[in-house]
C-alpha positions as protocol buffer text, in pm:
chain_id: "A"
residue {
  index: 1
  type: UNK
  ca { x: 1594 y: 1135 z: -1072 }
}
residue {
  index: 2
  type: UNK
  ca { x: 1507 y: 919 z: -757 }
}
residue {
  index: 3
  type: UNK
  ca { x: 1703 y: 665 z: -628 }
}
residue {
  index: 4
  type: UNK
  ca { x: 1501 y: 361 z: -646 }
}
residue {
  index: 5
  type: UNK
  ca { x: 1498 y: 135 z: -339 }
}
residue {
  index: 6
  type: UNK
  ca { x: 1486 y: -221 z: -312 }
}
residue {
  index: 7
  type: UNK
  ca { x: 1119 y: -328 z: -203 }
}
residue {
  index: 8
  type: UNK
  ca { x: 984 y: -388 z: 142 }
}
residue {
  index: 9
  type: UNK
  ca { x: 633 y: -488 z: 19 }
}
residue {
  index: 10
  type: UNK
  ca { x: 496 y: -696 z: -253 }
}
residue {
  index: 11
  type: UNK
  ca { x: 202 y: -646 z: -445 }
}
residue {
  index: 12
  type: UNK
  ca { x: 1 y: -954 z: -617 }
}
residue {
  index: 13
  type: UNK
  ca { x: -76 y: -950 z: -976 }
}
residue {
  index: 14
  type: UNK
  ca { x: -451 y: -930 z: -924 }
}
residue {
  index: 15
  type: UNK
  ca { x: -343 y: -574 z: -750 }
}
residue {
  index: 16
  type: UNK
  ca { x: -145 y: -480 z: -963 }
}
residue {
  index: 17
  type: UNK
  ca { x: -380 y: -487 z: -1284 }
}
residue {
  index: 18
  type: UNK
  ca { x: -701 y: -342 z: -1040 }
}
residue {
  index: 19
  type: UNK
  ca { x: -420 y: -73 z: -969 }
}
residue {
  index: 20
  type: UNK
  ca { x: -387 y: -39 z: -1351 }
}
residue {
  index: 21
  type: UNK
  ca { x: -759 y: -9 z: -1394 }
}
residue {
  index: 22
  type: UNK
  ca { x: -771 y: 317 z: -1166 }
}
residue {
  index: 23
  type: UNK
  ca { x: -505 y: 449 z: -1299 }
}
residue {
  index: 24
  type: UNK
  ca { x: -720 y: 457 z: -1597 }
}
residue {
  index: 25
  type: UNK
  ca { x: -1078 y: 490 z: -1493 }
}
residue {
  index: 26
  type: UNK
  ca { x: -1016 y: 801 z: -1254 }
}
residue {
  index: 27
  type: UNK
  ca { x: -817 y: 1131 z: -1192 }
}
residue {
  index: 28
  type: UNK
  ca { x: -557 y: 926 z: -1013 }
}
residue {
  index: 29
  type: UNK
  ca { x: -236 y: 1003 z: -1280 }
}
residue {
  index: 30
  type: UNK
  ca { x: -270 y: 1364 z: -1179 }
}
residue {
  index: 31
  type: UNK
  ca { x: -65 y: 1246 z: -850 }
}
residue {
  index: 32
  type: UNK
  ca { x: 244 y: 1040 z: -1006 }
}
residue {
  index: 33
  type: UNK
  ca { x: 323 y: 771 z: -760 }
}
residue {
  index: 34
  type: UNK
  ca { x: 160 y: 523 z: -560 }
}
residue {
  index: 35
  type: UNK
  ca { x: 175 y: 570 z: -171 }
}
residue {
  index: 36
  type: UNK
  ca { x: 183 y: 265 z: 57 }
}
residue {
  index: 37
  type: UNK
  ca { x: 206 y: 294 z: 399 }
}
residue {
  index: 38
  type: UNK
  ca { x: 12 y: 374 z: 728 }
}
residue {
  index: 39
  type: UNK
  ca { x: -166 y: 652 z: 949 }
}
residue {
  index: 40
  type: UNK
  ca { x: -268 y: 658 z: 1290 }
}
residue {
  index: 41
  type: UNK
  ca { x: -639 y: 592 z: 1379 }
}
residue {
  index: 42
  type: UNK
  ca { x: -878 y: 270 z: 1283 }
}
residue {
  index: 43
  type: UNK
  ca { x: -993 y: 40 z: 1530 }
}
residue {
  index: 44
  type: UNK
  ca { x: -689 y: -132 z: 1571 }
}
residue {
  index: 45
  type: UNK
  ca { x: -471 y: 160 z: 1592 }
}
residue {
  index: 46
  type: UNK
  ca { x: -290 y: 215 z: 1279 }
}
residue {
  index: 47
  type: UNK
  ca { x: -467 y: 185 z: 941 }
}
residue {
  index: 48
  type: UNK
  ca { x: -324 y: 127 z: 582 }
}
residue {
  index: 49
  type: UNK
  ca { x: -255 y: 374 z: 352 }
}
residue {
  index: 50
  type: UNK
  ca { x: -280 y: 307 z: -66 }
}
residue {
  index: 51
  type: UNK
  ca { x: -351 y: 584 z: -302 }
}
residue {
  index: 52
  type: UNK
  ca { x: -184 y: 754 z: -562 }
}
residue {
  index: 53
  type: UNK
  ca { x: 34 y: 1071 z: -440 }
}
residue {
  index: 54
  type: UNK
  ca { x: 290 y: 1323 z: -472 }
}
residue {
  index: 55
  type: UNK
  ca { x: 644 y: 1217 z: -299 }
}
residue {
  index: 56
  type: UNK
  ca { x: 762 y: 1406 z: 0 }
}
residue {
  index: 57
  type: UNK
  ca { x: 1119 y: 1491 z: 170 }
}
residue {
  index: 58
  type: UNK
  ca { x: 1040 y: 1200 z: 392 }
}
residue {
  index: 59
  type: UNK
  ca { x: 1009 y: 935 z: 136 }
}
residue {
  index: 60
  type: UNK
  ca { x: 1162 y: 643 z: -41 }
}
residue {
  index: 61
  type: UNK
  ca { x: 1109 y: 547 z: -360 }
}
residue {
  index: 62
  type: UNK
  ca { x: 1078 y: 191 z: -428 }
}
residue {
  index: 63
  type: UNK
  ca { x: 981 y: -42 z: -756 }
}
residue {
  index: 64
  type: UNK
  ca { x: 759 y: -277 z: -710 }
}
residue {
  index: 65
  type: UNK
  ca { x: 633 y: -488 z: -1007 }
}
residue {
  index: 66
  type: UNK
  ca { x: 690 y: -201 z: -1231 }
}
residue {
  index: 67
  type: UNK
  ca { x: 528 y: 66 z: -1043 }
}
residue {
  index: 68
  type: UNK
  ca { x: 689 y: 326 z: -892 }
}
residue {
  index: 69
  type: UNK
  ca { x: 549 y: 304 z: -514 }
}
residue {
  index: 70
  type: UNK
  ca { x: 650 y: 583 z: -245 }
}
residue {
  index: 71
  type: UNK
  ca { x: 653 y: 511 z: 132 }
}
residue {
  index: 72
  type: UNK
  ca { x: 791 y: 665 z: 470 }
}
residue {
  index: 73
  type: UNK
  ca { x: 1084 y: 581 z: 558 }
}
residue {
  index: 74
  type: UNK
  ca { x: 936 y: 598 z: 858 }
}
residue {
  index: 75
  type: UNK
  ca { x: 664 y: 346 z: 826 }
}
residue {
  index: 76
  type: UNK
  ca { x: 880 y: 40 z: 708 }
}
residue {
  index: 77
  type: UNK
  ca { x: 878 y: -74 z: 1042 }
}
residue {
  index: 78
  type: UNK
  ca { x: 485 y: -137 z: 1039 }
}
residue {
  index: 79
  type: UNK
  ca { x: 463 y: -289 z: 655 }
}
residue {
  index: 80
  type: UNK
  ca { x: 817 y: -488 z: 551 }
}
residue {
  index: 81
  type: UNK
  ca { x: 753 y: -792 z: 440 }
}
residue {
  index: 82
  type: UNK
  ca { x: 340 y: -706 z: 377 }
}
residue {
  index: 83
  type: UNK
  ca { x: 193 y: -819 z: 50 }
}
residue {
  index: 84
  type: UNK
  ca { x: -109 y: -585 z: -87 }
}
residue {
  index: 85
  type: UNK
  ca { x: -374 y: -806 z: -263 }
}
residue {
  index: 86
  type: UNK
  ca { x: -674 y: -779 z: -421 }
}
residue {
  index: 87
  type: UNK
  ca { x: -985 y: -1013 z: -432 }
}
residue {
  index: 88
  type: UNK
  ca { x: -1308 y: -1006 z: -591 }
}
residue {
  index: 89
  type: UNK
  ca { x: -1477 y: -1270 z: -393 }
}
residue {
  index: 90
  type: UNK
  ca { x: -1838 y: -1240 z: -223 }
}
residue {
  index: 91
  type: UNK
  ca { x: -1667 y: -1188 z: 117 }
}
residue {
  index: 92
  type: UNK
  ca { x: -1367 y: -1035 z: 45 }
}
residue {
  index: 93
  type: UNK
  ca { x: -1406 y: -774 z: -269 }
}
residue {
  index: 94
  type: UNK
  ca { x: -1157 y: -478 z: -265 }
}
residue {
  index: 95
  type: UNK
  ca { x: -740 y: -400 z: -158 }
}
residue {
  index: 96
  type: UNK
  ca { x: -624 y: -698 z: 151 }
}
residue {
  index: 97
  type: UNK
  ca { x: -316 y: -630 z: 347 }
}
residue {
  index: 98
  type: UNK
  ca { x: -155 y: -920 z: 466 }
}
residue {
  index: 99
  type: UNK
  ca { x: 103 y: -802 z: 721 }
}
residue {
  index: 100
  type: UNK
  ca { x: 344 y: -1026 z: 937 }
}
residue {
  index: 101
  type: UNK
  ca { x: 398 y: -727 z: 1163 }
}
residue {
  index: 102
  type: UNK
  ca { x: 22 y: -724 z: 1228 }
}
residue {
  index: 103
  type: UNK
  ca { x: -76 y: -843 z: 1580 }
}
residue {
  index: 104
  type: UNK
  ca { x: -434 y: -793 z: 1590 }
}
residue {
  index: 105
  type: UNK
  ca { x: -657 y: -676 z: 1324 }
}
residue {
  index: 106
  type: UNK
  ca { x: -985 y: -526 z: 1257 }
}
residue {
  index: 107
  type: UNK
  ca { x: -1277 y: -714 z: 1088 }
}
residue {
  index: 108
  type: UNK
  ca { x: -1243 y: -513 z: 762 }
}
residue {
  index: 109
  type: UNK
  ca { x: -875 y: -598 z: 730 }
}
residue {
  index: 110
  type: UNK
  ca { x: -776 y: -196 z: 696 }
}
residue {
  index: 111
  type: UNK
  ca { x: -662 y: -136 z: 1043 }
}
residue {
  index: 112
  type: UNK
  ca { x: -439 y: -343 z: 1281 }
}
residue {
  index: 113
  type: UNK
  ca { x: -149 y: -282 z: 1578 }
}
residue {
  index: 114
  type: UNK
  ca { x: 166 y: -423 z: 1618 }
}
């Protein structure tokens, strides 16, 4: 069993039931935990990472509103203290990262730099 971590990032309520909803609607429960995180590239530099995934050696495991959510331990630098949301307004429909660490970010909110 994985040691569970104590979180560095929140996720809303209004994420958390869209994140229900794809668990359900699509293949995504064939990979058993949810990834947060970030890889290099994007406009800004680094862009988010949120899917569903297998864990690694590299990874903690962490709950977070009753899901079990993987991340680098490497990448808690970039996303401690960020809070994953979800919206379904006309200008902003789909996952929003609000990150402290954030410097500057790109005009679709899914890449920044530090």
């Amino acid at each position: 069993m994985a040691e569970v971590n104590t979180p560095t990032v929140s996720i809303t309520d209004s994420a958390i039931e869209e994140l229900k909803q794809l668990r359900l609607t699509t293949d995504a429960d064939a990979k058993p935990f949810l990834r947060v995180g970030v890889k290099g590239g994007g406009c800004s530099g680094l862009s988010y990472v949120l899917e569903y995934d297998d864990r690694t050696d590299f990874d903690e495991v962490l709950e977070v509103s009753g899901i079990q959510v993987i991340m680098d331990k490497r990448h808690a630098l970039y996303v401690a203290g960020m809070t994953v949301d979800y919206q379904q307004g006309l200008n902003d429909r789909g996952f929003i990262f609000v990150n402290p660490n954030a410097k500057e970010s790109c005009g679709c909110g899914t890449s920044f730099s530090t």
